[in-house]
C-alpha positions as CSV (number, residue, x, y, z in Angstrom):
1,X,-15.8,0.1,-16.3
2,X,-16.1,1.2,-13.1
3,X,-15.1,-1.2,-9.9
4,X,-19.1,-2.6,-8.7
5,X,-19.0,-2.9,-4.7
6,X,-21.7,-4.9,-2.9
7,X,-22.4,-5.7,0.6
8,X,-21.3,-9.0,2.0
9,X,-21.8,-9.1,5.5
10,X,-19.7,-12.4,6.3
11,X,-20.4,-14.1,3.0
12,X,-17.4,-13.6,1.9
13,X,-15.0,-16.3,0.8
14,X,-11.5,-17.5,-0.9
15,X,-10.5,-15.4,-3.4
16,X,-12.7,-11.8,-2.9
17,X,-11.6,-8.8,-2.4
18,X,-13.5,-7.3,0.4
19,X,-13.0,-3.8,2.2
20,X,-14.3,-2.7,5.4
21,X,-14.1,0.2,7.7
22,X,-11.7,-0.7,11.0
23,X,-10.6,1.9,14.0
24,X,-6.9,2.7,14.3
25,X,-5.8,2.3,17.8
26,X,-3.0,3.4,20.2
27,X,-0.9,1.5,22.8
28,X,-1.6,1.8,26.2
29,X,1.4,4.0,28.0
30,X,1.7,2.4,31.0
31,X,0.9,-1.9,31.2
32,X,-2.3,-1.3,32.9
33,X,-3.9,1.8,30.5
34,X,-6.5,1.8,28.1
35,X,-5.8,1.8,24.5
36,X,-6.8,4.9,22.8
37,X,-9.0,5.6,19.6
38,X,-6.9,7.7,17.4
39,X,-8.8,6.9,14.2
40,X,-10.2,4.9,11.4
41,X,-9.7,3.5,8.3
42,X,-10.6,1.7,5.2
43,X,-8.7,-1.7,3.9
44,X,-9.3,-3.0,0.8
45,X,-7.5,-6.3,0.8
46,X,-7.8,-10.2,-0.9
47,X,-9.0,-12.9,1.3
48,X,-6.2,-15.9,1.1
49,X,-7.2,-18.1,3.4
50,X,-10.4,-18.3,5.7
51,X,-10.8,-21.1,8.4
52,X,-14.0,-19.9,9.8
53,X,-13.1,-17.9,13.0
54,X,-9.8,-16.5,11.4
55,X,-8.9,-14.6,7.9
56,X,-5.8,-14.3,6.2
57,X,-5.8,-11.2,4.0
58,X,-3.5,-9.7,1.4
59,X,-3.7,-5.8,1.6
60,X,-4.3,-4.1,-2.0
61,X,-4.8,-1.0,-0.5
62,X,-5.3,1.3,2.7
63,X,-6.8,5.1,3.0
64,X,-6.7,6.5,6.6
65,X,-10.4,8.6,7.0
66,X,-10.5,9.7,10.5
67,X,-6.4,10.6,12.2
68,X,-7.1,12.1,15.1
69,X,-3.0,12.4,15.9
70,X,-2.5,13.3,11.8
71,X,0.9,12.3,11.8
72,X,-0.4,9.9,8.8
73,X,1.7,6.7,10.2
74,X,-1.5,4.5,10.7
75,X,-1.8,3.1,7.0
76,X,-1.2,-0.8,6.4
77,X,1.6,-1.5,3.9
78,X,0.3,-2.8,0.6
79,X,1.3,-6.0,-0.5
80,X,1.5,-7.5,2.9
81,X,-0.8,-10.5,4.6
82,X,-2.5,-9.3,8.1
83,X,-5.1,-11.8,9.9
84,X,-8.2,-10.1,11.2
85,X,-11.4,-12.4,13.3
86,X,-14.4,-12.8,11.1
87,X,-15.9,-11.0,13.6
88,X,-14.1,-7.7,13.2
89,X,-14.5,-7.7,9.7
90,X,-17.9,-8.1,9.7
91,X,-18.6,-5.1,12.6
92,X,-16.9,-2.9,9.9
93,X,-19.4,-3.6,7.7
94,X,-17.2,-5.1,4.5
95,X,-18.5,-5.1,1.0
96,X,-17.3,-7.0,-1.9
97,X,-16.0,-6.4,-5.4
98,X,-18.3,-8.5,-8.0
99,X,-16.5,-10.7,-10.2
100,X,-16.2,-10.5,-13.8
101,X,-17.8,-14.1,-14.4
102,X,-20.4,-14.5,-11.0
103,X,-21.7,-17.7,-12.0
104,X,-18.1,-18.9,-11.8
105,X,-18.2,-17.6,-7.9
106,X,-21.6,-19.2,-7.4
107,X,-20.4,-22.6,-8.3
108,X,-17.4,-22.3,-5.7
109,X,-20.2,-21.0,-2.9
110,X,-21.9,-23.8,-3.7
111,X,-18.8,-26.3,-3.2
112,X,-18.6,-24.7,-0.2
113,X,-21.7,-25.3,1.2
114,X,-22.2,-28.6,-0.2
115,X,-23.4,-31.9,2.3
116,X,-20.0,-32.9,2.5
117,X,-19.0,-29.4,4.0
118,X,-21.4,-27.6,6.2
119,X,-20.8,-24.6,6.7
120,X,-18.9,-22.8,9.6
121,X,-21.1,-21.2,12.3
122,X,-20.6,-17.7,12.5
């Protein structure tokens, strides 16, 4: 069975595995350049945490498409947490990998967004 993707936008929670498209950037030279586009890439990674304006992720897997320098050293280490905004995650258009059991996800969304928790503005 093949892995399903669908996209998420920022409905994403605790527990999915979400990749998304992100640009690979270069440090300025000097303290008052511009940082430099030198690619992209695609992260595939777990959400851990997720506190509304921040996300902790734990990286499953990184492919560089785009290396404009091609030396190859832009690629995340798997296995490793990173913390990304919401916000930049969601401008790399994420999609999500559908559980074996959805109903099971449902009922946590619903938790969620229960009375006693509303929901974070995003």
């Amino acid at each position: 069975m093949a892995a399903e993707w669908v996209s998420c936008s920022s409905g994403f929670i605790e527990a999915d595995v979400i990749r998304w498209r992100e640009g690979i950037w270069r440090k300025p030279r000097r303290k008052r350049g511009r940082s430099t586009h030198v690619g992209d890439r695609v992260v595939i990674a777990e959400v851990i945490r997720d506190d509304g304006e921040w996300v902790d992720l734990l990286v499953r897997d990184c492919v560089v498409v785009i290396d404009k320098l091609g030396n190859g050293t832009a690629l995340l280490p798997k296995d490793t947490e990173t913390r990304r905004k919401r916000t930049t995650v969601v401008k790399g258009k994420p999609e999500r990998l559908l559980w074996s059991d959805e109903t099971v996800r449902a009922l946590l969304v619903s938790r969620h967004l229960g009375a006693d928790n509303p929901p974070a503005p995003y």
